[in-house]
C-alpha positions, 0 to 999 in steps of 0.5 A: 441196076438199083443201089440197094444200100440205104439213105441214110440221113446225115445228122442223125447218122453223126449224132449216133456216130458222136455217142460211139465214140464218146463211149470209146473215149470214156472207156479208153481214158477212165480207169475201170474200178473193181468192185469189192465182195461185202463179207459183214452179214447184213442185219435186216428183218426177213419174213420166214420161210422158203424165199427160192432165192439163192444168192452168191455175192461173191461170185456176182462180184467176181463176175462183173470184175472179169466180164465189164473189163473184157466188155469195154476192151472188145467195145474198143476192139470193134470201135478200131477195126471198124475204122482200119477198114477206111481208106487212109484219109478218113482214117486219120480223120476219124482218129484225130477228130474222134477217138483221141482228145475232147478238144479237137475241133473240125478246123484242126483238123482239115487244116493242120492235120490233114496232109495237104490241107483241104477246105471245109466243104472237102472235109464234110464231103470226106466226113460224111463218107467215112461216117456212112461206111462206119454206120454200114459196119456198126450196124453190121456189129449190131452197135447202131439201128440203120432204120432209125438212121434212114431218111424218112425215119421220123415220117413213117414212124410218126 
């Protein structure tokens, strides 16, 4: 029987995988600030007649204050469920590591976090597992592109 899920290949797989969750943290640590309507007329000089636009910047502006919030809350939603569907080491792997502070660094974590304390090979052997079932997951969210991730890429698109 052929395995039909893809090889993909590792760093390019972390490196993606590095930007989700800097965007999770971005959103989860900067405040969002809400933009404010202008309600001065703007003096500039217009060419006359029928311009078929129609524009309401009040309601531009309310838009974007309710749907940019809720975008960045379903982001992070996503980003959480994704990782509750690993198994409980790579769980705490991926939230100590990745989705809580800037400073963790990998040998934090496989030695004062992880319980028991694994070595370095173990670590990147469990990192790389969470981060192939993570990539599955997000591309099936349509957050990542698997065929940019796949071994190879580079060589069939060049």
């Amino acid at each position: 029987m052929r395995n039909n899920l893809p090889e993909l290949d590792r760093r390019k797989t972390q490196n993606a995988l590095e930007g989700v969750f800097e965007k999770y943290r971005i959103y989860k640590t900067i405040t969002f600030m809400d933009r404010e309507s202008f309600i001065t007329a703007g003096y500039t000089d217009r060419p006359s007649g029928p311009t078929n636009v129609t524009s309401d910047p009040t309601a531009r502006t309310a838009v974007y204050n309710v749907d940019a919030p809720a975008a960045r809350l379903a982001y992070c939603e996503m980003v959480d469920a994704v990782v509750s569907r690993l198994n409980e080491r790579e769980q705490l792997l991926i939230r100590e590591r990745y989705l809580k502070d800037d400073d963790v660094f990998d040998y934090k974590v496989y030695n004062y976090v992880l319980d028991p304390p694994v070595s370095k090979d173990t670590y990147t052997k469990l990192r790389t597992r969470a981060f192939y079932k993570m990539a599955l997951a997000l591309a099936d969210q349509g957050v990542l592109n698997l065929a940019g991730l796949q071994k190879g890429a580079d060589r069939k698109l060049g």
